[in-house]
ZAMARGU-4260 file (C-alpha; in steps of 0.2 Angstrom, whole numbers, plus 5000, padded with zeros to 4 digits):
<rodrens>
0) 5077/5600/5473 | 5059/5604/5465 | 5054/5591/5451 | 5035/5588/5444 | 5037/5571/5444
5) 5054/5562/5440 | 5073/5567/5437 | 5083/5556/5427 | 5099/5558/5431 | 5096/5575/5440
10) 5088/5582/5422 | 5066/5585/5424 | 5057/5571/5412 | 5048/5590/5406 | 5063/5595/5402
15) 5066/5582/5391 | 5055/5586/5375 | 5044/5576/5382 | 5027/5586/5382 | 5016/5573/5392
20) 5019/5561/5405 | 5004/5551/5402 | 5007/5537/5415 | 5020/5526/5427 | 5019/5510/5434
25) 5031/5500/5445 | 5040/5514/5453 | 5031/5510/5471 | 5029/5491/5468 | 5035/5477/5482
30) 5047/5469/5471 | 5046/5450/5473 | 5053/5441/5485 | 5059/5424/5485 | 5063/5412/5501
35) 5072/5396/5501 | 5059/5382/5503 | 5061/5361/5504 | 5049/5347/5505 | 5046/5339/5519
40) 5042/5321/5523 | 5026/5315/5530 | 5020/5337/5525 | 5010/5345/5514 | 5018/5358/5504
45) 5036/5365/5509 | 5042/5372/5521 | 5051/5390/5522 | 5070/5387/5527 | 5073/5405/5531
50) 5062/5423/5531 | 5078/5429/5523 | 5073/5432/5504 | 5081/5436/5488 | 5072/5449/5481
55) 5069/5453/5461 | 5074/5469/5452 | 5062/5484/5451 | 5057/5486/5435 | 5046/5503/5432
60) 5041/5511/5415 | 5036/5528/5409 | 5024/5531/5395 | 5028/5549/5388 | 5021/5560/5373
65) 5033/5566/5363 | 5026/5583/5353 | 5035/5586/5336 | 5035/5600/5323 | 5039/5589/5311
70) 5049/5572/5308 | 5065/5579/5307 | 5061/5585/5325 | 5053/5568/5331 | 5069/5560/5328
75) 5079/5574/5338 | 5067/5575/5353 | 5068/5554/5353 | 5086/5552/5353 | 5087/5565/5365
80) 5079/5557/5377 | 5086/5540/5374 | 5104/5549/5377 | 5099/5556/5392 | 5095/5536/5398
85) 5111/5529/5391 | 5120/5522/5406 | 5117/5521/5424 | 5103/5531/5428 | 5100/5538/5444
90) 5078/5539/5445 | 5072/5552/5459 | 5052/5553/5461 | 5041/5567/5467 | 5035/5557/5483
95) 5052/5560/5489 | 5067/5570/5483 | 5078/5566/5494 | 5079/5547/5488 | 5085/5540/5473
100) 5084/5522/5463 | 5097/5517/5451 | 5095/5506/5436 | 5097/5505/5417 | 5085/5508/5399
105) 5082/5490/5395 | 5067/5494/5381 | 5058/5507/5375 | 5043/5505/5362 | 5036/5518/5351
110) 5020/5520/5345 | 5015/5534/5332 | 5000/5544/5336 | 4986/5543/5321 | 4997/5539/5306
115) 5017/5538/5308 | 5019/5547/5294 | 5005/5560/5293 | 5006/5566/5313 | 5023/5568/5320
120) 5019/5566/5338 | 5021/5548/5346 | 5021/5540/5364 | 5039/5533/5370 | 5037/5521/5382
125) 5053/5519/5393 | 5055/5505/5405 | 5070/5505/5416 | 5076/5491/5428 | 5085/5493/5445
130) 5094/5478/5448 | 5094/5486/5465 | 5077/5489/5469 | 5079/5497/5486 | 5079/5519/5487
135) 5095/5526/5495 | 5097/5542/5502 | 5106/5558/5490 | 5113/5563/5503 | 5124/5552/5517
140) 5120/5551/5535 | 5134/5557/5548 | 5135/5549/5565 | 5150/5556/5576 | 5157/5542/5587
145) 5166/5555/5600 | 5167/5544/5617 | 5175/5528/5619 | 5165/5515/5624 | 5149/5526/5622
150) 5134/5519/5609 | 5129/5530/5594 | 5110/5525/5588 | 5116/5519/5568 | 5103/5528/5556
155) 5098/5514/5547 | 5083/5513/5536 | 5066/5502/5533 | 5078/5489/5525 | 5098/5491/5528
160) 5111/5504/5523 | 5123/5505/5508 | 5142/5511/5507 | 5143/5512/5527 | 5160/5521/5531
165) 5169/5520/5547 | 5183/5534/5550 | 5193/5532/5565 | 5207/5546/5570 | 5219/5542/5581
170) 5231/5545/5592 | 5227/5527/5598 | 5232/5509/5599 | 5222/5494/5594 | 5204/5501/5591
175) 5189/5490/5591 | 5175/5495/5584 | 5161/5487/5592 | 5140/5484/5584 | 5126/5482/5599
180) 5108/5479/5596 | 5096/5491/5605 | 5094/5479/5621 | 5113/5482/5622 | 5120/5464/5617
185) 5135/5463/5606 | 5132/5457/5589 | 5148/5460/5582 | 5164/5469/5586 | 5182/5472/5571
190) 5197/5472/5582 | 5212/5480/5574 | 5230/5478/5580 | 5239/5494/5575 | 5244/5511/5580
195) 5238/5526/5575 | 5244/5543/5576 | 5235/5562/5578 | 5238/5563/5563 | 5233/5547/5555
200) 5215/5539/5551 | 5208/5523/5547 | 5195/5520/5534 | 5183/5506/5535 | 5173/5504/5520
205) 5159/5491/5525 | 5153/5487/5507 | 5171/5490/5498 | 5178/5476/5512 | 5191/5488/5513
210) 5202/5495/5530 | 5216/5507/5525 | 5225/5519/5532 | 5223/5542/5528 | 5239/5537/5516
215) 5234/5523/5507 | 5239/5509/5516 | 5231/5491/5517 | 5228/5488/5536 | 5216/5474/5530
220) 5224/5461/5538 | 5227/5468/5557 | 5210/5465/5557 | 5207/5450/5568 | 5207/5434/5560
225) 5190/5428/5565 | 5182/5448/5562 | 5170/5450/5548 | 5162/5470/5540 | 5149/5475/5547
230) 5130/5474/5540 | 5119/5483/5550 | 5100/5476/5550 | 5086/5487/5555 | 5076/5475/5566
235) 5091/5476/5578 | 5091/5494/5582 | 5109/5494/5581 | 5121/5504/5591 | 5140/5508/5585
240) 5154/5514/5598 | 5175/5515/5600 | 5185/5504/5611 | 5203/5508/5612 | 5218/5500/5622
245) 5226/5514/5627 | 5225/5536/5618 | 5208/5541/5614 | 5201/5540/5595 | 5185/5550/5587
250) 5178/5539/5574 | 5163/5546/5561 | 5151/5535/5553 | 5147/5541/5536 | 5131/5530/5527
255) 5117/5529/5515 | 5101/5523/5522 | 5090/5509/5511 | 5070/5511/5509 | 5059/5498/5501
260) 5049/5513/5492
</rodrens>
C-alpha cells in the first residue's frame, strides 16, 4: 500500500478533497500512563504499587485545507470528509503501512480562511481518539505449532498481542497447550479434556475467552478448572507448543502483534 501520509479507513486523506495537510500532532505521542500508587508511613511521597500502568487513549488531530470553488462546494468537500470519519476509523501513517490505529471523530473545528463568506476555502481540523492507543499489525502473524512438545518462538510485539488465535486439528486426546518463557520455565499451560478427530479442530480465541470446536461447539468447559487464556507479554520471550495424551495434533497460532508507535 502507498500513501503520502495517512489512510483513513483504507481511503488517502488527498484523496479526500482535502488540498493540504498543513500539520498533525499526537499520532507518535507516549500516551500517559498511570501507576497505582499509596502513601506510606514514616515516607515522603508514595510509593508505586506496581510498574503495571493504565494507559490513556491516543488522541491525535489533523489540520487540513479544504480548497472550494465556491460555497455550495465547501459544504460538499466538508461533509465528505466528515462521512468518510463516521464510525470506527481505522488510521494507517506513512512511517509504517503495515500498522494501523483505530479510534473515532470526537471534534472537528473549522476555521474560514480571510472572510467566511468572501473566500470559500477553510482549515478543518480533525481530532480522532483511539481509546486503544497501541498500533496493531494489518496483516496477522502465522506460527505453525507442528511437533508435540516442541517450542515455537510467539511473535509478539514491543507491547503485547491482540485477537491471539490457537487452532488445534486433531486426531488427538486431551491436548494441552503449554506457554514457556525464553529460559524455558512454564508460565502457563490450558488442558482440555476431549477427543478430537482428523477431522475435527479446536479454536481458541485468547481475547474472545472462547474454546469451541470446527462445528460450533462450546468446549469451554473441558478446559481445566483452575486454566485461564493466555496473555502473552513481550518481556518474557514467550514460547508456545502441543502436548497430547495420546494421537498427534498440528496446532496454528494465528495473531496481531501490538506496538506502542
Amino acid at each position: 500500500m502507498s500513501i503520502a501520509t495517512f489512510t483513513l479507513n483504507g481511503i488517502p486523506v488527498e484523496s479526500l478533497g482535502v488540498a493540504v495537510l498543513a500539520s498533525t500532532s499526537g499520532w507518535l505521542d507516549l500516551s500517559k500512563r498511570i501507576y497505582p500508587t499509596a502513601a506510606m508511613p514514616l515516607r515522603q511521597g508514595v510509593q508505586a504499587l506496581s510498574y503495571s500502568s493504565m494507559t490513556d487513549p491516543r488522541v491525535w488531530s489533523l489540520q487540513s485545507v479544504v480548497q472550494a470553488t465556491g460555497f455550495l462546494d465547501r459544504r460538499a468537500k466538508v461533509n465528505a470528509l466528515y462521512a468518510a470519519l463516521r464510525g470506527r476509523i481505522e488510521v494507517v501513517s506513512m512511517e509504517d503501512p503495515s500498522k494501523a490505529c483505530y479510534g473515532v471523530l470526537t471534534q472537528a473545528p473549522t476555521h474560514f480562511q480571510g472572510i467566511g463568506m468572501v473566500t470559500p476555502d477553510i482549515d478543518v481540523m480533525a481530532e480522532i481518539t483511539c481509546h486503544d492507543p497501541l498500533w496493531y499489525d494489518l496483516t496477522p502473524q502465522s506460527v505453525t505449532i507442528a511437533a508435540p512438545n516442541t517450542p515455537y518462538v510467539v511473535p509478539v510485539g514491543s507491547e503485547a498481542m491482540r485477537r491471539a488465535i490457537v487452532t488445534i486439528q486433531g486426531p488427538c486426546t486431551n491436548p494441552v497447550l503449554i506457554m514457556k518463557n525464553n529460559a524455558g520455565v512454564e508460565l502457563q499451560r490450558m488442558t482440555f479434556t476431549l477427543t478430537l478427530t482428523s477431522a475435527q479442530y479446536l479454536v481458541i480465541d485468547m481475547d474472545a475467552y472462547t474454546a469451541t470446536l470446527s462445528d460450533g461447539t462450546d468446549e469451554a468447559d473441558a478446559m481445566g478448572v483452575n486454566d485461564t487464556y493466555m496473555a502473552f507479554d513481550p518481556a518474557d520471550n514467550p514460547t508456545i507448543e502441543i502436548d497430547v495424551a495420546s494421537g498427534t495434533a498440528i496446532g496454528t497460532l494465528t495473531c496481531y502483534r501490538a506496538f506502542l508507535a
